[in-house]
N, C-alpha and C positions, 0 to 999 in steps of 0.2 A: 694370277700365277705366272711366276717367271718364265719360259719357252726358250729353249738355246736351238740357236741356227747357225749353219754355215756363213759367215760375213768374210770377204775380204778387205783388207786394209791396205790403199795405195800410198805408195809414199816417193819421195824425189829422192836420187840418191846420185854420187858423185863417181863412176872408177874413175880405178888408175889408167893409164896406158895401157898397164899390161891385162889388166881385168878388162875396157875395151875391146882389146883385137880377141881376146877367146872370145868375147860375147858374140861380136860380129862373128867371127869364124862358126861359133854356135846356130846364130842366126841362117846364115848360109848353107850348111847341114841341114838344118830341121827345114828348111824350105825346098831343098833336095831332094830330100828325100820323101817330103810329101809328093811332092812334083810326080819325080819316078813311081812311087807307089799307086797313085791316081791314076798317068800312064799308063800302067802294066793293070789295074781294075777295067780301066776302058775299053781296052784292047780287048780284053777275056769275055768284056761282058758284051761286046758290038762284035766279033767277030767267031766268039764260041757259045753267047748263051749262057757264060759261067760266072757266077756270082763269087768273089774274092773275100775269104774270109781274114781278119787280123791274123790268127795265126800264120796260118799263111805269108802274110804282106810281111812281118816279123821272121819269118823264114829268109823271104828273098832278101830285109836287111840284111841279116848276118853273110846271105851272100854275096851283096854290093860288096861289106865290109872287108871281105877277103881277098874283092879281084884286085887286080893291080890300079885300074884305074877311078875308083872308088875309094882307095884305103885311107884316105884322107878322115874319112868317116871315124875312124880309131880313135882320133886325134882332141876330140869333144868328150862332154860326154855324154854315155850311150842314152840317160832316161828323158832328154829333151826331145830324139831321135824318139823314141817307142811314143814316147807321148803328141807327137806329132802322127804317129800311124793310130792311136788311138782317136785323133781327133777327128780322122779321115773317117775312120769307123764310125762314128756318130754322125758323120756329117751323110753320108752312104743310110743310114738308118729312118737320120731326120729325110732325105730323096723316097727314100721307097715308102715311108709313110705317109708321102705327100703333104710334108709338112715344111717342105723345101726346096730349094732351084737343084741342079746337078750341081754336084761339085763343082769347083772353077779352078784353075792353076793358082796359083802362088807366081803373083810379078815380082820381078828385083826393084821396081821402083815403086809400085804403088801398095802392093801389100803390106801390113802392119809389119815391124820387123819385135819378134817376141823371143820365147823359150819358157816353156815350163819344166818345172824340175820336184819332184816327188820327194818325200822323206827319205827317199835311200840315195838322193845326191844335192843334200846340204846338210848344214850343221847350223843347230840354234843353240848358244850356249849363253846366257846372262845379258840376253838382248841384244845380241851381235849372229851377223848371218855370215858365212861360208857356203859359198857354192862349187860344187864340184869341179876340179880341176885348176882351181885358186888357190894360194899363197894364203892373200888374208883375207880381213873380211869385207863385206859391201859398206861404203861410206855413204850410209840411209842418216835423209833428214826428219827424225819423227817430229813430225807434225802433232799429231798426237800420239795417246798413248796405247798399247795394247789390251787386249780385258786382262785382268788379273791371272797367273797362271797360265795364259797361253800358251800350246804348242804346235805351230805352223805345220800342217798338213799339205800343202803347195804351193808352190812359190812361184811366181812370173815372172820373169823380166823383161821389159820393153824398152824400145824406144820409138819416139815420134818424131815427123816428119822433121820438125823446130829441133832436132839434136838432144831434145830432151831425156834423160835415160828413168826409169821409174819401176820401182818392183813391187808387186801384187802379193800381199799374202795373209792367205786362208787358213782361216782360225776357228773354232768354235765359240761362240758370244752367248753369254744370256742376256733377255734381252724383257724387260719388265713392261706388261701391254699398259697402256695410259688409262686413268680416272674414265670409267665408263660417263659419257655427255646425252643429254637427251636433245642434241641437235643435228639437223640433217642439210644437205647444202647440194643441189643441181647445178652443176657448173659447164659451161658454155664457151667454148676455145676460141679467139677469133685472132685479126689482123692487128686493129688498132686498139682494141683493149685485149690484150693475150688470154683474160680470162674474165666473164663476166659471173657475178654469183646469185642465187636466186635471193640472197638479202636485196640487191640489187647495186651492191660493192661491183664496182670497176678494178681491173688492177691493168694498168698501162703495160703494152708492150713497149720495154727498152728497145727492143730495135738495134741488138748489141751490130748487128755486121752494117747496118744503118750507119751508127757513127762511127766506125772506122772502115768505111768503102770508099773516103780518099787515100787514105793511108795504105789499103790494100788495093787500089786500083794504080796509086806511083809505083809500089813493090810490084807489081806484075808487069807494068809498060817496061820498068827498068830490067827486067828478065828476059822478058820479050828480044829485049837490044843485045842482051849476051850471046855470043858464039855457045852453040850447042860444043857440050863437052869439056867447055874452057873451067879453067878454077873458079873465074868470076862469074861464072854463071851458079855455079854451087856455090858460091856465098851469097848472090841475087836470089835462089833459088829459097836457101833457108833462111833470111829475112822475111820474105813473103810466106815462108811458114810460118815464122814466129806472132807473126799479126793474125792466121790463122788461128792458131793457138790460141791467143789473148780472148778474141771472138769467143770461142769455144768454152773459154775458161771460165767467162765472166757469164755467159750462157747460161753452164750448167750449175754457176753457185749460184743465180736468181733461181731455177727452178726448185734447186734442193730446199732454199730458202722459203717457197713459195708452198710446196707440197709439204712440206714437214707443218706449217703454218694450217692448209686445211684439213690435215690428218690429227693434230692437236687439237682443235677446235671442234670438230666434228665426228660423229658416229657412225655417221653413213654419207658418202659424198657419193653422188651420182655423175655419172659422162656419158658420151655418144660414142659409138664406135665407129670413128670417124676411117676411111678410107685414105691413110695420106698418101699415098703411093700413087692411088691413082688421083688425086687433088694435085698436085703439082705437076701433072702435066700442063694445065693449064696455064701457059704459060705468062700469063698475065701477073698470078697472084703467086706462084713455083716460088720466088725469090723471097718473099715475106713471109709463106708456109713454113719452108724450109728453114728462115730464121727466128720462130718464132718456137720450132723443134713439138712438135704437140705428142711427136709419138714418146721422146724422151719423157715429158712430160706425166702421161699415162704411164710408161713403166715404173717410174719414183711411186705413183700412188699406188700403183697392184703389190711392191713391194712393202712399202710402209706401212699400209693399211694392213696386212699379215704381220708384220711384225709387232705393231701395237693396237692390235686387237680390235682393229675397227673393217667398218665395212664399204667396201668399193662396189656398185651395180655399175653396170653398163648396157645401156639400153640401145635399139636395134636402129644402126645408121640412114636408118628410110622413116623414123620417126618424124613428123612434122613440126616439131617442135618450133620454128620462126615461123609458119600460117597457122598456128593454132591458135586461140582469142582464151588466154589463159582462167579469165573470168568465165565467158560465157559456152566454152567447149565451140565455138564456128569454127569451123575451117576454110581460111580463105583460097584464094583462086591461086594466082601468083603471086611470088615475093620476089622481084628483081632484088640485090645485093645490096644495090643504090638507095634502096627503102630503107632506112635507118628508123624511124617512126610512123605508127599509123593507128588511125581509130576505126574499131569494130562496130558493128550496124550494132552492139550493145549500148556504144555511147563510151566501152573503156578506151581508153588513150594507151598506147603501148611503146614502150623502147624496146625495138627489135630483140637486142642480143639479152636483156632483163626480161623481156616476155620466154626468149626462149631458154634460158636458164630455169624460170619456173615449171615449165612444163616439162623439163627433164629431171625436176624432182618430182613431180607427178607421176611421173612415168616409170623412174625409178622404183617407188611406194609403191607402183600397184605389180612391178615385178618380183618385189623381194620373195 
């Protein structure tokens, strides 16, 4: 049976000049004004004990918006502004639930530069978008297509560090779960094979910032030598973004490639709940962690696997799964890194990262 979910749909798109400078001026608003709002939360809550409610924080916009030196705020429009104090709200919600760090400011150079924009400031008319305080419409390259009858509920627009401009939007999809399979798969994240399966299938890691780390090591020397603040440093600057990007790009379409792959084929995929945050301290292995992305990874499958009706366990990251002797249940002493193979006082022969993929579908089964 079919299931309809909230999906967004990204797409590249082209302004004008003139749709440019509102975006930016948008952009610069809504970072504003998160800023100030945060501000005036912290103060209240470090120095009075008082907890700052949205309404509230939406009161003192309409006040920024009146003083003289604020009015600039007029000049956008306003639901990018509220939806930026809504975001603040949740982010305040996810802190005090302890499901998150404290808030953090909003930087002009490293934060995402975005805007969200609700049903009451755009227009969707025959596949063409309008957003509030524009002429015409956005020049979106559809990649692909929308679901049938869609009608966009939110809309984002971004851009990234590479110049890139790109707009988000959120639609309601149905979405048909996959041929129930009576196969099951413990899978096992590593360095040099990104993912090992308990078939005992290897799937290589590309190593995407591997082969372009001369390319982004020339773009960063050649940065390096620009005068801070010069033109040329902002075009050295967004070079070495765009090789960023590329990395990033080609990244995240092996994994979509790779997770759609084991969520098609399988009914229950089993993982570790690996720790990466604190794994890449280490600073030995941080660079190959980091590019090999495990936690991206994980979220494609928690998402897909609800979408087409299959099943994701995750089993508890102090599992022993590489000292367990997957034939005979021993548990060995230690396992240096450097142990790629070893034989059990059973007499079985083991490949590390295929012994421990079986035991994470072991482990899996006996938690479902």
């Amino acid at each position: 049976m079919s299931q309809i979910v909230k999906r967004a749909f990204k797409f590249r798109f082209y302004p004008t000049p003139d749709q440019a400078d509102e975006l930016a001026r948008t952009f610069g608003c809504v970072r504003l004004v998160y800023n100030k709002a945060l501000e005036e939360r912290t103060r209240a809550y470090t120095m009075e004990g008082r907890k700052v409610s949205y309404a509230q924080s939406s009161a003192a916009l309409t006040e920024w918006k009146r003083s003289q030196e604020s009015a600039f705020l007029n000049e956008v429009s306003s639901v990018p502004l509220q939806q930026a104090l809504r975001h603040l709200q949740a982010a305040f919600a996810n802190f005090f639930a302890k499901r998150a760090r404290y808030p953090a400011f909003k930087s002009r150079k490293k934060s995402r530069l975005s805007a969200e924009y609700t049903r009451s400031a755009f227009r969707w008319r025959d596949g063409r978008l309008w957003l509030a305080k524009m002429d015409g419409p956005l020049n979106i390259v559809w990649s692909r297509a929308l679901p049938d009858g869609a009608e966009p509920s939110t809309v984002t627009v971004s851009k990234d560090t590479a110049g890139r401009w790109f707009v988000s939007i959120l639609c309601m999809d149905r979405i048909r779960p996959l041929d129930p399979t009576g196969t099951m798969v413990g899978v096992d994240v590593g360095v040099t094979a990104l993912v090992t399966l308990s078939t005992g299938e290897k799937v290589v890691n590309p190593r995407h910032e591997q082969a372009d780390r001369r390319t982004l090591a020339k773009a960063q020397r050649a940065l390096a030598r620009k005068a801070k603040g010069s033109a040329n440093r902002q075009k050295a600057k967004l070079k070495a973004a765009r090789v960023y990007a590329r990395i990033a790009d080609r990244r995240r379409d092996h994994l979509h490639k790779l997770t759609t792959r084991l969520v098609r084929e399988n009914q229950t995929v089993v993982i570790e709940d690996l720790t990466v945050r604190a794994m890449v301290k280490n600073h030995t292995l941080a660079r190959a962690i980091s590019d090999a992305s495990w936690r991206e990874l994980r979220s494609m499958l928690e998402y897909k696997t609800v979408w087409y009706g299959r099943e994701l366990v995750v089993i508890d990251r102090w599992f022993p799964s590489s000292k367990l002797c997957s034939a005979c249940g021993t548990l060995q002493g230690t396992m240096p890194l450097n142990v790629r193979e070893w034989v059990c006082a059973c007499g079985a022969v083991h490949d590390r990262d295929v012994n421990a993929a079986i035991n994470i579908l072991a482990a899996g089964l006996v938690e479902r």
